[in-house]
NUVO-452460 format. One record per residue (C-alpha): residue in three letters; x, y, z. Coordinates in steps of 0.05 Angstrom, whole numbers, padded with zeros to 5 digits, always signed. Example, Ala and Ser with C-alpha at 12.3 -4.5 7.8 and 13.67 -1.06 7.14 Angstrom:
REM NUVO-452460
Ala+00246-00090+00156Ser+00273-00021+00143
//
This chain:
REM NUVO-452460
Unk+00341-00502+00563Unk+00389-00452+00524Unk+00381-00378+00558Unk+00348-00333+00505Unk+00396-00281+00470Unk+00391-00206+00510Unk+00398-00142+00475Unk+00403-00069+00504Unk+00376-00015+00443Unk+00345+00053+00452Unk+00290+00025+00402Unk+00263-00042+00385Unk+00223-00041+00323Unk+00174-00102+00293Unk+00175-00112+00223Unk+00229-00095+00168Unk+00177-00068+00108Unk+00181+00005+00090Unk+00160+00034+00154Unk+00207-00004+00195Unk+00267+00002+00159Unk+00251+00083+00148Unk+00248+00090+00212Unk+00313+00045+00231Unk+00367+00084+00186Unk+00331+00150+00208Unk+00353+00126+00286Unk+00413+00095+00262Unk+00430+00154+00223Unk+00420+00199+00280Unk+00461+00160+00332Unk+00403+00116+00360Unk+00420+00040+00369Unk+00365+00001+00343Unk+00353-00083+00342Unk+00299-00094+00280Unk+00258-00168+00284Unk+00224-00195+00214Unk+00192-00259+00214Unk+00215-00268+00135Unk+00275-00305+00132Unk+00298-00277+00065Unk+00272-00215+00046Unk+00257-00145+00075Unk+00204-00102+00048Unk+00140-00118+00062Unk+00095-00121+00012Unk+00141-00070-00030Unk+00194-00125-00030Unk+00224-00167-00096Unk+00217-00240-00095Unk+00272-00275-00147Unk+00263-00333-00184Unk+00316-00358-00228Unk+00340-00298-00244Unk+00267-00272-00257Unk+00242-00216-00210Unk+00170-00201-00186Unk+00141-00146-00145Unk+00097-00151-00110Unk+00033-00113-00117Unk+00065-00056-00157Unk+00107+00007-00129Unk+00105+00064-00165Unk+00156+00109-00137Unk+00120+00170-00126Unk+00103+00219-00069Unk+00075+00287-00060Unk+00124+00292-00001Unk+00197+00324-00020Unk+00215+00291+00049Unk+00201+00216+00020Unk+00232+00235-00054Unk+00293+00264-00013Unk+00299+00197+00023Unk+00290+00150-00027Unk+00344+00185-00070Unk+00390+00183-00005Unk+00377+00110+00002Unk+00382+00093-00075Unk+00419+00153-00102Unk+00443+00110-00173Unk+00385+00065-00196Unk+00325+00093-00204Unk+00299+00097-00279Unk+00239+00135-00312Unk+00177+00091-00334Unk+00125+00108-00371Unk+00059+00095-00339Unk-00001+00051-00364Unk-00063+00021-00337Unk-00125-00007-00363Unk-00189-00034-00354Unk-00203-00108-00382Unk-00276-00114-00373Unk-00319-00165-00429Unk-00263-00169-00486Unk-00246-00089-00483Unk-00203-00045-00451Unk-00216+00019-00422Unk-00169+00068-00401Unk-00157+00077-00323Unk-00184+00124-00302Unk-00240+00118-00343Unk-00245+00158-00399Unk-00324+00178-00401Unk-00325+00181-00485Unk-00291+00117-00491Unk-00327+00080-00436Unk-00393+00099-00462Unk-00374+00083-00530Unk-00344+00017-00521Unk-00411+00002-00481Unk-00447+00013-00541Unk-00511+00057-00549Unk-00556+00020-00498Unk-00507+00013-00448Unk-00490+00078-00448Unk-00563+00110-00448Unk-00577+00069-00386Unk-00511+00092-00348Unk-00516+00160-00365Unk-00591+00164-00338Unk-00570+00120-00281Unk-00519+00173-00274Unk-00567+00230-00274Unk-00616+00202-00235Unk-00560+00195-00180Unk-00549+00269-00178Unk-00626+00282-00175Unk-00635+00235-00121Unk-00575+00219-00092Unk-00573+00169-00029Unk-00570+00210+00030Unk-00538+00170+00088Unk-00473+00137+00055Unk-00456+00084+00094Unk-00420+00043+00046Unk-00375+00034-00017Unk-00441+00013-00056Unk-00473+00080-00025Unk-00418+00124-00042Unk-00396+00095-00114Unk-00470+00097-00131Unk-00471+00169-00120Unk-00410+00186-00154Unk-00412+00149-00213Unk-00488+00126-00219Unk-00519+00058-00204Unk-00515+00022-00270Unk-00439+00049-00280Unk-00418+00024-00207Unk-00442-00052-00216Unk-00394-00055-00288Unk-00334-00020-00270Unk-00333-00023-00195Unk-00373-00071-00165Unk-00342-00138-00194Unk-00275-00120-00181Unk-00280-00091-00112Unk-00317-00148-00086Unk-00258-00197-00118Unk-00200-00154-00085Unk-00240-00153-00016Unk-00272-00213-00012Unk-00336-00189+00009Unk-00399-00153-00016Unk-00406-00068-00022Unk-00451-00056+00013Unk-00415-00081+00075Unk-00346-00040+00058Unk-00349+00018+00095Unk-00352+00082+00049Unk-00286+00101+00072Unk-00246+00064+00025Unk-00282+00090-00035Unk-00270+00164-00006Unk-00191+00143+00000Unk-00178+00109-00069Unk-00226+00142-00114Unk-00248+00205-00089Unk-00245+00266-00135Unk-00263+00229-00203Unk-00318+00257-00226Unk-00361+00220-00286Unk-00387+00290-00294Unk-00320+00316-00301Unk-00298+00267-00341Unk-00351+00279-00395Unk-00336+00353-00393Unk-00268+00342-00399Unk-00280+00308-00454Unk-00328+00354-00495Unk-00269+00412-00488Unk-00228+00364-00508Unk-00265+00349-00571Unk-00279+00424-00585Unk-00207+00434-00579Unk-00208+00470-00519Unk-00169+00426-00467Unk-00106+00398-00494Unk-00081+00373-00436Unk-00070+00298-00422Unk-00099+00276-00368Unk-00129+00224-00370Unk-00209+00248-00378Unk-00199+00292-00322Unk-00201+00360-00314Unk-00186+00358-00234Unk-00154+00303-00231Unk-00087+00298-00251Unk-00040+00232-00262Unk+00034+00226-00268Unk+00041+00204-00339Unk+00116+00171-00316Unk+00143+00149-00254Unk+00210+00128-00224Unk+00224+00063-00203Unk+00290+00022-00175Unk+00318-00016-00229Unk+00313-00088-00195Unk+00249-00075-00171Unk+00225-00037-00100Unk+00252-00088-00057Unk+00322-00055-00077Unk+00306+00002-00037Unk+00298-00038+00023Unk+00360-00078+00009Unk+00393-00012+00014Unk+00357+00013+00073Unk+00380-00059+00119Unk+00446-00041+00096Unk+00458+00024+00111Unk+00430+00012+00188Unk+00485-00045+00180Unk+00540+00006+00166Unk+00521+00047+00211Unk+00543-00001+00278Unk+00491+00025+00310Unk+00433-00022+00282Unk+00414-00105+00277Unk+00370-00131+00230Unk+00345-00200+00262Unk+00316-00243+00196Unk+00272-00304+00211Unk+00253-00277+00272Unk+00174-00280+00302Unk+00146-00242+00361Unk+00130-00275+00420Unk+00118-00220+00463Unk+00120-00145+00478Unk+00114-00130+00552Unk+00114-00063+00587Unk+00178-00055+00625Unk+00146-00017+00695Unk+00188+00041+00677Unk+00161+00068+00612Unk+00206+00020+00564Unk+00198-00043+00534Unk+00215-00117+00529Unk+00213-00152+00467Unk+00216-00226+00464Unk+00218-00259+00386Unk+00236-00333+00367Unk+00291-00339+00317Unk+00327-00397+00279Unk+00377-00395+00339Unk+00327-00391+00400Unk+00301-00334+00429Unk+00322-00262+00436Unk+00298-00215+00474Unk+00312-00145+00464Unk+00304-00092+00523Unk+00288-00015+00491Unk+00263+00049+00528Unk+00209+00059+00461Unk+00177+00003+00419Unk+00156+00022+00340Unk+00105-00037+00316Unk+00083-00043+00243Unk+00057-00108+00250Unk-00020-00123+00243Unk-00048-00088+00297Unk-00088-00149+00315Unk-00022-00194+00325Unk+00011-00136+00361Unk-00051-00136+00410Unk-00051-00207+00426Unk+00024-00209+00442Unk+00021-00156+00490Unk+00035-00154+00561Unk-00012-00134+00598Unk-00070-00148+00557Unk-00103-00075+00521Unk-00174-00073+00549Unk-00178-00062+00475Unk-00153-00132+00443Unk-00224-00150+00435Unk-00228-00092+00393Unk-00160-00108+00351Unk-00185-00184+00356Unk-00243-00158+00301Unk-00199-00128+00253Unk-00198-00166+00194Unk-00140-00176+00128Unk-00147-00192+00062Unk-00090-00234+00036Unk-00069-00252-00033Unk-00020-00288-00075Unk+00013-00270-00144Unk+00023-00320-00204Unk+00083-00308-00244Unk+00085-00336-00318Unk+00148-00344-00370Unk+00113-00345-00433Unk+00157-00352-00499Unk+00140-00289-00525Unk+00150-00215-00534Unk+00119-00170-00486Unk+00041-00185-00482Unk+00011-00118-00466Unk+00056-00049-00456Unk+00018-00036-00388Unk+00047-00038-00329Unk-00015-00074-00302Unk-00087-00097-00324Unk-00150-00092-00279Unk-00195-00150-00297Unk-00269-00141-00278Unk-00300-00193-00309Unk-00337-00250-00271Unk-00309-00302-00322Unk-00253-00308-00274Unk-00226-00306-00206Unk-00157-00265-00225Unk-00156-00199-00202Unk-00107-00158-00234Unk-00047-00181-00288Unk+00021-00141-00285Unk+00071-00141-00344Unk+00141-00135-00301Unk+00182-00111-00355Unk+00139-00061-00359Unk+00165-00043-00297Unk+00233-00052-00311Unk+00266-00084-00374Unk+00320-00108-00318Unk+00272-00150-00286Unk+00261-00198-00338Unk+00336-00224-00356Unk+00308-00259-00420Unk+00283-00218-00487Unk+00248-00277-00519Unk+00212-00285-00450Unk+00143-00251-00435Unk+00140-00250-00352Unk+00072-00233-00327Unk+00036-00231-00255Unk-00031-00255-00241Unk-00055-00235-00176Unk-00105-00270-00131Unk-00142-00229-00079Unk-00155-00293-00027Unk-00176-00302+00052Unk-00115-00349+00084Unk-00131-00415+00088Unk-00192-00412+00036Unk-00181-00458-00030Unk-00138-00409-00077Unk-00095-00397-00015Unk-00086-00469-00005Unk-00077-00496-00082Unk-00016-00519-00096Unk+00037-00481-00131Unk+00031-00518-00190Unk-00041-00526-00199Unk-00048-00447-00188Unk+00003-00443-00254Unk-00039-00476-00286Unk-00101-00440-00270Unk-00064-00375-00290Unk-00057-00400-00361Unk-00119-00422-00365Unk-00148-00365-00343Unk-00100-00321-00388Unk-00128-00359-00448Unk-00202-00347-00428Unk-00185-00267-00428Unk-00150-00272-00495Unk-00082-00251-00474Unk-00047-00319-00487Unk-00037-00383-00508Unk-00024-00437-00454Unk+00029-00469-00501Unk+00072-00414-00490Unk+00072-00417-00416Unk+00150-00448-00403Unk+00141-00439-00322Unk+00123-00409-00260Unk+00123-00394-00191Unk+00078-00364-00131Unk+00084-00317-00081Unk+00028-00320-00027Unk+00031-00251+00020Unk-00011-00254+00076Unk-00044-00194+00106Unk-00033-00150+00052Unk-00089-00105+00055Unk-00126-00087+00116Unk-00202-00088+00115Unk-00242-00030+00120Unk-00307-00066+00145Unk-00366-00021+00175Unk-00332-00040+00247Unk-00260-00017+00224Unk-00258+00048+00245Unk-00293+00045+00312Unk-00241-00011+00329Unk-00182+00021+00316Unk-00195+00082+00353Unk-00208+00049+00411Unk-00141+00011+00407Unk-00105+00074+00385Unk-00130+00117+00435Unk-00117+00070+00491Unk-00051+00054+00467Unk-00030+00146+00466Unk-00054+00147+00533Unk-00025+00085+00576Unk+00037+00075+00523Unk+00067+00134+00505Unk+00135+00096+00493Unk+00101+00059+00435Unk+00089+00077+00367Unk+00048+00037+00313Unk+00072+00055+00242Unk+00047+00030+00172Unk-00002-00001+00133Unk-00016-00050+00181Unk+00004-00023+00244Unk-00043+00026+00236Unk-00086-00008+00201Unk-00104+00039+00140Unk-00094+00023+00066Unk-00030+00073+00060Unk+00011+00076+00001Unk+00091+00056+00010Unk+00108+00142+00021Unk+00049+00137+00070Unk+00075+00085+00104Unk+00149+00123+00111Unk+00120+00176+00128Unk+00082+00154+00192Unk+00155+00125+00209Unk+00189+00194+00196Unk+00138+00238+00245Unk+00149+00184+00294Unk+00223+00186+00290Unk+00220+00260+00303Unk+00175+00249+00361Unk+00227+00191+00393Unk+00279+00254+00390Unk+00233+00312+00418Unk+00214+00268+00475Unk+00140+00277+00468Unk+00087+00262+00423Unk+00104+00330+00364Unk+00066+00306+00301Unk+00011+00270+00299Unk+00030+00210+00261Unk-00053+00187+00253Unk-00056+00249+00201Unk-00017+00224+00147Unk-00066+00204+00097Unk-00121+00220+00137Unk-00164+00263+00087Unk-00141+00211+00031Unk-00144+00239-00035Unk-00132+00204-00097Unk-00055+00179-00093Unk-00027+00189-00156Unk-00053+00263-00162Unk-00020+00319-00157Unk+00053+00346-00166Unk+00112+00314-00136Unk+00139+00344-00083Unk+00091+00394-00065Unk+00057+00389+00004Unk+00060+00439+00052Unk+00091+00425+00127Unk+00039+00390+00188Unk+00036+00433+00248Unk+00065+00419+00309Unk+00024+00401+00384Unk+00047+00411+00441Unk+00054+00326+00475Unk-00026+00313+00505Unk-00059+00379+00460Unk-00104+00367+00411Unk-00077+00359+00340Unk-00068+00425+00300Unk-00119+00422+00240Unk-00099+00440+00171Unk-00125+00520+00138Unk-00165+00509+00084Unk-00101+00525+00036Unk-00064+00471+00064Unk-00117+00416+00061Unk-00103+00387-00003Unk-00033+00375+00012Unk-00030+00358+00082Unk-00087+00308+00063Unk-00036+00258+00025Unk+00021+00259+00060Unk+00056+00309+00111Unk+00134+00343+00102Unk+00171+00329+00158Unk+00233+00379+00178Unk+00286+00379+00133Unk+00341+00356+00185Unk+00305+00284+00179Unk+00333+00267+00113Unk+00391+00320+00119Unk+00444+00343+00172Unk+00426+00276+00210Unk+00484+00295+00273Unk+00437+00355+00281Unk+00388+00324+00329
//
């Protein structure tokens, strides 16, 4: 039996998507030795990676590159400095042959809905307000509320129930209050009336709180060039590995406050010994591989993942649509959402004559789109882009899928309860380990979320002691592409075992997205 590979780090981290690799060339940039493990044996990224395909590139999901947080801009223009380029931004609703703009636009819903339609949502809508549901316990609850009964079965109901595999009334409420809270149907339709009087000029999108980025920057090559950047920097550095291929076995307590990481790799096994351990893998495959047992793995044993897989088509054509991506609520069929990557960026599609568009699948692993074969789920794609109107099979010249497992954590009505009691447990017996990301933490955080809980944690690893609470970022979610770059104000400090620091009022709208971090994180790194 070959003896497994042994490596002595300050830090071992699991998982080389956004939050990993922040928080590697933070360490790495600040003198830190670090060993990284990532089960992928081609790509880091995550979820915000670039898959290629002769020559063609896809991203996965989407990435807009924006962040209240100077911090995050600040590092991603340190990582990237030379290839980010301005897009303009464009989404839409595809729901029964029409589009509607995203977010909706009330005037141009209603109308589009025709007269009945619209009668019935608006007194749906009224009658919500009159007699709203007073316990909210789920998305159903909550959307109904908002937006009205008859509104929330056309334009939310369908769609959320493809993306989460599962019915509303059984999501908790808290992912309605994280991705859509602050639009206002009410505000919409005022916003429109000034709008129409001449009184609001402003473009933004129906909404007169509510405000979205009209462009957005975004790496040339896709998002996954960021984190091409990011391994290689920690490269340059000497003071970091990046172990590709690589699976973890186990994570076991050391006795002495540090940590032993075992992973299986395509040469054997390596184990890597660290005095802290950062973990953004599912927090349910971080709790099963952990030695000893948390009295909580029953807990992280419930948590649950949706997974999904993207179709990519070639289609001999010019560009079909000019948005970056389509929401398709219609029942007619199972695809979720269609993205237009050149859209993204021209450089992603190498060929002019060539349309290249992404159908994504919102799927369970295992279930029967997960399973489909690659080519049979091409062909489905055209099919079901002919059904929608937005092609002609013919045209389709060839494909390719990406399946990404675990891609959005569950927010069930059990979610919450479960990871507190694994969080909590883990702060007080394991103060040497530190979960990070979207699913180490398990909460649906955007890509500057996700470096952001990497970036307070880093700055904890130096102080010695627990000086941001990393569980804040994102914590009183507001709607994530709101707002003005850049501007968020700074999270207060606690003392290691206090209780954390809560926001003023002025600072709640900020602090709510994403928290600044001090400014010797991304700058001055030898200051530590």
């Amino acid at each position: 039996m070959t003896a497994a590979t042994e490596l002595n780090v300050d830090v071992a981290i699991v998982g080389a998507g956004p939050a990993g690799l922040t928080a590697g060339y933070l360490l790495t940039s600040q003198g830190k030795t670090v060993a990284i493990i990532e089960k992928d044996a081609t790509y880091v990224g995550g979820i915000s990676r670039t898959v290629e395909h002769e020559g063609y590139r896809f991203d996965i999901g989407g990435h807009r590159f924006f962040s209240k947080s100077q911090q995050v801009v600040d590092l991603w223009n340190e990582i990237l400095p030379d290839d980010f380029i301005q897009r303009p931004r464009m989404s839409r609703i595809y729901y029964e042959g029409k589009f509607y703009s995203y977010p909706l636009r009330a005037f141009e819903a209603l109308g589009n809905l025709g007269v009945l339609r619209s009668t019935a949502c608006m007194a749906s809508f009224a009658w919500s307000q009159l007699f709203p549901i007073k316990e909210i316990k789920s998305f159903e609850d909550w959307t109904s509320n908002q937006f009205g009964k008859k509104l929330y079965s056309i334009f939310f109901k369908t769609y959320t129930e493809k993306v989460w595999g599962m019915p509303c009334n059984e999501m908790s409420a808290d992912w309605a209050a994280q991705r859509i809270k602050g639009l206002s149907l009410w505000g919409a339709v005022v916003d429109g009336l000034k709008r129409s009087l001449g009184l609001n000029k402003r473009p933004n999108d129906g909404q007169e709180v509510k405000t979205l980025l009209e462009t957005f920057r975004y790496p040339r090559l896709g998002p996954g060039m960021m984190w091409d950047a990011a391994r290689d920097k920690i490269l340059a550095t000497g003071n970091g590995q990046v172990l590709m291929g690589h699976s973890m076995k186990q994570l076991a307590a050391d006795g002495a406050g540090g940590w032993r990481l075992s992973a299986e790799g395509p040469q054997g096994e390596v184990v890597i010994k660290a005095a802290h351990a950062i973990s953004s893998a599912p927090m349910r495959e971080l709790a099963a591989r952990m030695h000893p047992l948390p009295d909580t793995t029953l807990n992280a044993g419930a948590l649950k993942y949706r997974d999904f897989l993207t179709v990519a088509l070639k289609i001999r054509s010019e560009d079909l649509f000019p948005d970056n991506w389509i929401y398709i609520h219609d029942s007619k069929v199972k695809v979720g959402r269609v993205q237009n990557f050149r859209s993204w960026s021209p450089e992603m599609v190498p060929d002019p004559s060539v349309a290249c568009v992404g159908l994504e699948y919102f799927c369970f692993e295992g279930d029967g789109l997960w399973s489909m074969a690659d080519d049979e789920l091409i062909e489905l794609a055209g099919r079901e882009m002919e059904i929608l109107g937005l092609l002609d099979p013919g045209d389709v010249v060839g494909g390719a899928v990406v399946r990404q497992e675990k891609a959005y954590p569950v927010y069930d009505e059990d979610y919450a309860a479960n990871v507190a009691a694994m969080r909590y447990e883990l702060e007080e017996k394991h103060p040497t380990l530190h979960l990070v990301g979207r699913n180490g933490m398990h909460r649906y955080n955007n890509q500057d979320h996700a470096m952001m809980t990497a970036m307070l944690t880093v700055e904890n690893i130096l102080a010695g002691k627990r000086v941001y609470d990393t569980w804040c970022v994102n914590e009183d979610a507001e709607y994530h592409e709101a707002g003005d770059e850049g501007a968020v104000a700074s999270i207060p400090a606690r003392e290691a075992g206090e209780a954390t620091v809560r926001p003023t009022p002025d600072q709640a709208a900020a602090l709510a997205s994403v928290r600044e971090v001090p400014q010797r994180i991304v700058s001055g790194r030898k200051a530590a």
